[in-house]
mmCIF file of the C-alpha atoms, coordinates in Angstrom:
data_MODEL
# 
_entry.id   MODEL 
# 
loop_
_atom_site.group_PDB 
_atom_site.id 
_atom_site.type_symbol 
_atom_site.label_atom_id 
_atom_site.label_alt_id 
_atom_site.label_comp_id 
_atom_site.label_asym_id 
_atom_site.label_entity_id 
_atom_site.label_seq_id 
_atom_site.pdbx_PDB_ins_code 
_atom_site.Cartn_x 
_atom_site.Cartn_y 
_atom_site.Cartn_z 
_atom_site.occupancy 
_atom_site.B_iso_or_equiv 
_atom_site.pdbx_formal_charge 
_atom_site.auth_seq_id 
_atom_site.auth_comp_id 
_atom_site.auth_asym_id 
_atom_site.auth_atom_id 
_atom_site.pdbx_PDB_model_num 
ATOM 1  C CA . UNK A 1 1  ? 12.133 -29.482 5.986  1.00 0.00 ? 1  UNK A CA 1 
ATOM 2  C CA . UNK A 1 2  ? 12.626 -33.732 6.319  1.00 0.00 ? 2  UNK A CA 1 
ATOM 3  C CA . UNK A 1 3  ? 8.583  -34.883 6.930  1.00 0.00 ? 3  UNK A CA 1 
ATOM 4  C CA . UNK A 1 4  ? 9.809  -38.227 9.099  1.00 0.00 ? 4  UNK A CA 1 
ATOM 5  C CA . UNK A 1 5  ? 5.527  -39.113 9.852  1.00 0.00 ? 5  UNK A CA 1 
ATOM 6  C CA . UNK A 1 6  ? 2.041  -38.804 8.607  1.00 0.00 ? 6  UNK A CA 1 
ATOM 7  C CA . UNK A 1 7  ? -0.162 -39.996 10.782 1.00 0.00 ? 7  UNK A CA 1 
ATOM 8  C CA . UNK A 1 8  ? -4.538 -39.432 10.007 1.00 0.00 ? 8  UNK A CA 1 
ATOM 9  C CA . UNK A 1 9  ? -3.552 -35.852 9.248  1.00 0.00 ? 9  UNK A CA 1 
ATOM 10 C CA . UNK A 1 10 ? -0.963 -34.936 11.125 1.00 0.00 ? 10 UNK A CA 1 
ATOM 11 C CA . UNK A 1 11 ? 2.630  -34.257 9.523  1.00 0.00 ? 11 UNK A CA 1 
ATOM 12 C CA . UNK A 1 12 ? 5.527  -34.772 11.817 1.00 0.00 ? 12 UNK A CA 1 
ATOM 13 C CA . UNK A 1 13 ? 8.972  -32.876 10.892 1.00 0.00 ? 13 UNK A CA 1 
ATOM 14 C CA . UNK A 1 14 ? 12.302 -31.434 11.285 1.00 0.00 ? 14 UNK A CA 1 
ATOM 15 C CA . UNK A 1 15 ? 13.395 -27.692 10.024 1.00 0.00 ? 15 UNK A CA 1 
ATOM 16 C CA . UNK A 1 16 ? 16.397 -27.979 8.153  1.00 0.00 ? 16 UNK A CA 1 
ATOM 17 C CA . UNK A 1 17 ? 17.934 -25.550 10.251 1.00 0.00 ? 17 UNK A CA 1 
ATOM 18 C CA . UNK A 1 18 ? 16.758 -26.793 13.862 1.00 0.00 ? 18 UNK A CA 1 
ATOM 19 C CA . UNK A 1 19 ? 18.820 -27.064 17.051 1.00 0.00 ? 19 UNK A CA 1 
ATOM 20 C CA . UNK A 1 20 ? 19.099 -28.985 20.269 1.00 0.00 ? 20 UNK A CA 1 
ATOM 21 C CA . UNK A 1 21 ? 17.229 -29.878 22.149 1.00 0.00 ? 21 UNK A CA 1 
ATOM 22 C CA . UNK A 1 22 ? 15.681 -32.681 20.221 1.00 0.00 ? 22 UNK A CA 1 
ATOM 23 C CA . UNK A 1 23 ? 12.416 -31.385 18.664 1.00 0.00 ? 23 UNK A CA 1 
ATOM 24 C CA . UNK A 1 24 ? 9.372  -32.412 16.435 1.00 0.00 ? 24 UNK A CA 1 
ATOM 25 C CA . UNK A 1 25 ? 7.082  -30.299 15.171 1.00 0.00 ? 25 UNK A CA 1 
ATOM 26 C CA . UNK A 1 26 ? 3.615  -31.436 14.138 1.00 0.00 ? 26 UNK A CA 1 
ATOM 27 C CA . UNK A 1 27 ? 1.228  -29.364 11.304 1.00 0.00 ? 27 UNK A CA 1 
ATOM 28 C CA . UNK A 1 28 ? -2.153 -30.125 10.542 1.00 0.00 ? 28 UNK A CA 1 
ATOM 29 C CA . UNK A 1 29 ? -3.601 -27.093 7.716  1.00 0.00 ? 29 UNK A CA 1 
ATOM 30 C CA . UNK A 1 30 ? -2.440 -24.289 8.950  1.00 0.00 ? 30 UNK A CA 1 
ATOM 31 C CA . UNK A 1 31 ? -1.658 -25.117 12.680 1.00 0.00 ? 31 UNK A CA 1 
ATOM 32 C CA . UNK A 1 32 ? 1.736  -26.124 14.219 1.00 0.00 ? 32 UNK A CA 1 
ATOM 33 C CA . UNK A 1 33 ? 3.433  -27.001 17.696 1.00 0.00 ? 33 UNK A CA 1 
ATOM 34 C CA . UNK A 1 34 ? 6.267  -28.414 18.797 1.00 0.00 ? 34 UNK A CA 1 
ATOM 35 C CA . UNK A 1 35 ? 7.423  -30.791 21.291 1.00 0.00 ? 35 UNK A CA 1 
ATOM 36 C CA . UNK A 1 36 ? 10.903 -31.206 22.588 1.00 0.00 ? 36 UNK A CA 1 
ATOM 37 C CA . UNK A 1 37 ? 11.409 -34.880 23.799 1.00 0.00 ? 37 UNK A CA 1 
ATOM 38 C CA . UNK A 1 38 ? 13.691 -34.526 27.140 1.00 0.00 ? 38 UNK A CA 1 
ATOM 39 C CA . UNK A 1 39 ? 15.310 -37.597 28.219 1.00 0.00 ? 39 UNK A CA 1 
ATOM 40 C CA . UNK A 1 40 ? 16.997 -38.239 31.713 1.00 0.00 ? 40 UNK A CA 1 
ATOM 41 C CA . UNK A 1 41 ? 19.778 -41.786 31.677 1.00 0.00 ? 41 UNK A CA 1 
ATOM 42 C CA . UNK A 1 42 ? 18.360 -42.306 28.166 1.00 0.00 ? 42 UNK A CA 1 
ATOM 43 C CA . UNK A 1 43 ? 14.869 -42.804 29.069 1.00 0.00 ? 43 UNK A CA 1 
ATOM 44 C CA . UNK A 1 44 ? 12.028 -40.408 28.084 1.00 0.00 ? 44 UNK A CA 1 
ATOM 45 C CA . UNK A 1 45 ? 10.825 -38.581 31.025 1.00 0.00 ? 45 UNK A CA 1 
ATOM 46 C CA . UNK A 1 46 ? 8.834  -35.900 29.329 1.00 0.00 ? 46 UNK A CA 1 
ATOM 47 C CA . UNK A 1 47 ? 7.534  -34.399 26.560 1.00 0.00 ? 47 UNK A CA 1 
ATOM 48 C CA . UNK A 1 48 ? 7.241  -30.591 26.647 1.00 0.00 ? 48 UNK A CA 1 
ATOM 49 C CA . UNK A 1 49 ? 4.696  -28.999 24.139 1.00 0.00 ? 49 UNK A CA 1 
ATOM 50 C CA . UNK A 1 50 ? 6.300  -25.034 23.397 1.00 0.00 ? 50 UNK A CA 1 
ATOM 51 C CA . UNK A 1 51 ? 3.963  -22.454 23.090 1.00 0.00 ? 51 UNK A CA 1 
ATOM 52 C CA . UNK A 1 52 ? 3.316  -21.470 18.897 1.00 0.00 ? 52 UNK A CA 1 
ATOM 53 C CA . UNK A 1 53 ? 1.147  -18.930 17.032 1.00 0.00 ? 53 UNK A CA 1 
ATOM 54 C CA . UNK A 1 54 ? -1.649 -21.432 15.932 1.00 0.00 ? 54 UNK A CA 1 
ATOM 55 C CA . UNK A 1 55 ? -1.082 -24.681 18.029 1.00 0.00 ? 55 UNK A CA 1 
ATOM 56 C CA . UNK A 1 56 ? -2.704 -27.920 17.540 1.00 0.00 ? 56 UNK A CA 1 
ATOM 57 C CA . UNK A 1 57 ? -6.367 -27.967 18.525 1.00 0.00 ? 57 UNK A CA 1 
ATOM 58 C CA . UNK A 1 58 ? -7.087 -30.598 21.884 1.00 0.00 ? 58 UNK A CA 1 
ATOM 59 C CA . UNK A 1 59 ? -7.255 -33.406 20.125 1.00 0.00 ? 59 UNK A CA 1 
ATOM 60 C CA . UNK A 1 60 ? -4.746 -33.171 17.615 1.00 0.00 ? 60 UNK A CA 1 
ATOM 61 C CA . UNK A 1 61 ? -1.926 -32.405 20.922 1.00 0.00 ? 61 UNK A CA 1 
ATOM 62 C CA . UNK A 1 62 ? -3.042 -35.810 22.426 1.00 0.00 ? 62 UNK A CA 1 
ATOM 63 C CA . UNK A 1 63 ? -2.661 -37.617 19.597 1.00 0.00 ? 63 UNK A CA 1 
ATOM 64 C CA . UNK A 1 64 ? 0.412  -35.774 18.554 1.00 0.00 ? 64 UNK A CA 1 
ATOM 65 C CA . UNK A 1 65 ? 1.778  -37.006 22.097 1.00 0.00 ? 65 UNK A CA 1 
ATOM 66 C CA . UNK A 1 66 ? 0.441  -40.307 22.115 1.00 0.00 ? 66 UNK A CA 1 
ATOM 67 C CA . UNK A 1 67 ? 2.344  -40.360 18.840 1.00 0.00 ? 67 UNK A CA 1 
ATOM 68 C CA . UNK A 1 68 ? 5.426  -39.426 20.189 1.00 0.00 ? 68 UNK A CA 1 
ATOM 69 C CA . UNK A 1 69 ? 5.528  -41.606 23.027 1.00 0.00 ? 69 UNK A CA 1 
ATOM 70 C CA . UNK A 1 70 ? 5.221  -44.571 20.913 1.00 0.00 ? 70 UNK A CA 1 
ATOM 71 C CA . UNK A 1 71 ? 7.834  -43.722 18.718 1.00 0.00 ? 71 UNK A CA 1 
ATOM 72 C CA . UNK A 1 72 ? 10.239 -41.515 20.409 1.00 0.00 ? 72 UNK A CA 1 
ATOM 73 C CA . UNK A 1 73 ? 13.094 -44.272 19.786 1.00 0.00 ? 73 UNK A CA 1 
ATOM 74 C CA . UNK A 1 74 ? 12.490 -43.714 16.279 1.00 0.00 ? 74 UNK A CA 1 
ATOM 75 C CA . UNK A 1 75 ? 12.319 -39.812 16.171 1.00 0.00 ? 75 UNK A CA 1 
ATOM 76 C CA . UNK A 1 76 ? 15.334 -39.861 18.007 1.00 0.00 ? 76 UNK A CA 1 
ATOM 77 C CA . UNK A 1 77 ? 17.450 -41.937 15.595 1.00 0.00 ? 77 UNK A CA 1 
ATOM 78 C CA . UNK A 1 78 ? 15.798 -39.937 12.802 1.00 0.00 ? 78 UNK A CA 1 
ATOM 79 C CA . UNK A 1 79 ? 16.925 -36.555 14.537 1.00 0.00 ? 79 UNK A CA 1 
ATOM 80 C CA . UNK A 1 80 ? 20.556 -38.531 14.792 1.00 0.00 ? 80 UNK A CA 1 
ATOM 81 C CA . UNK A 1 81 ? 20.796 -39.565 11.132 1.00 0.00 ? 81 UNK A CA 1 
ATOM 82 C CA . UNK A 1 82 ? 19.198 -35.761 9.819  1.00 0.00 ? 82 UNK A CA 1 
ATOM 83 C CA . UNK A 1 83 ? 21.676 -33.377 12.161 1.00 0.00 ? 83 UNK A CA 1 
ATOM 84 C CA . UNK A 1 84 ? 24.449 -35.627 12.745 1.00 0.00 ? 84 UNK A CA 1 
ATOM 85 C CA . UNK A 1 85 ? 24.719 -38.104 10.294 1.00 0.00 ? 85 UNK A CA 1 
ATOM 86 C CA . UNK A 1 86 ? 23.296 -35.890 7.258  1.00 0.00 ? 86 UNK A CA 1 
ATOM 87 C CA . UNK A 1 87 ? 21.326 -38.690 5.939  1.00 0.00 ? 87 UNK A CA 1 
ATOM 88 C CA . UNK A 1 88 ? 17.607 -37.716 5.008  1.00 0.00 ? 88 UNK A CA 1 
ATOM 89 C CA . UNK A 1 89 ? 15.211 -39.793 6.635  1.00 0.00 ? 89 UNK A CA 1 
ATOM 90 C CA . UNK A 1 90 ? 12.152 -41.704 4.857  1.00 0.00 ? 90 UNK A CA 1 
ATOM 91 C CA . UNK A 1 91 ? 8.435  -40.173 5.669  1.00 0.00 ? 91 UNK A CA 1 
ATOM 92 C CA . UNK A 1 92 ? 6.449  -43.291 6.902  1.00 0.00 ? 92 UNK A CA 1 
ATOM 93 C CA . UNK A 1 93 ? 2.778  -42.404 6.823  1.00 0.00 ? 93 UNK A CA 1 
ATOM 94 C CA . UNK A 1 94 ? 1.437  -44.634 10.011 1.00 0.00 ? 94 UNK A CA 1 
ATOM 95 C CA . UNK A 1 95 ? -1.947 -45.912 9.446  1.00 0.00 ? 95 UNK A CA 1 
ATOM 96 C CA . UNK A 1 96 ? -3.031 -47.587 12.664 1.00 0.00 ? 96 UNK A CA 1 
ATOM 97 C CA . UNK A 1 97 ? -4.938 -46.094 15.279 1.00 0.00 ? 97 UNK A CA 1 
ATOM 98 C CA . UNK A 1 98 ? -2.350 -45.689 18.557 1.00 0.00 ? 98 UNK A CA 1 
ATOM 99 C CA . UNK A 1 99 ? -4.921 -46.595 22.190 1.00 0.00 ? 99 UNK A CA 1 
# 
């Protein structure tokens, strides 16, 4: 289970054993989602939060999206480099507010 981002709380990360579509999931305590980045011509065009046992609270789901829209690119190539490539990626813990 590769963590790729902390960011004020929130853990984002892969399951060893995860499929396509590309997919983050996000924990904070004992809640999780998960968001599947969907792309269209290689642009992100949406990101689509699946429904979990304990989700996110409010907050934590807009900041977990903010998150990913800002660094989609990067989850991406770290989804690329994990399942494809079999290289484990580096946890970056992100410590500046995203507006």
């Amino acid at each position: 289970m590769p963590k790729i981002y902390e960011y004020f709380g929130l853990i984002f990360l892969f399951y060893s054993n995860d499929h396509l579509p590309v997919h983050v999931h996000v924990k904070s305590d004992e809640n999780e989602s998960k968001y599947i980045l969907k792309y269209e011509e290689g642009k992100l065009v949406d990101i689509i939060q699946v429904k979990t046992k304990s989700p996110l609270n409010e907050r934590q789901n807009r900041d977990s999206i903010k998150f990913i829209k800002k660094y989609h690119k990067q989850i991406t190539e770290k989804w690329h480099d994990f399942f494809v490539l079999h290289k484990s990626p580096k946890c970056r813990k992100i410590t500046t507010k995203i507006k």
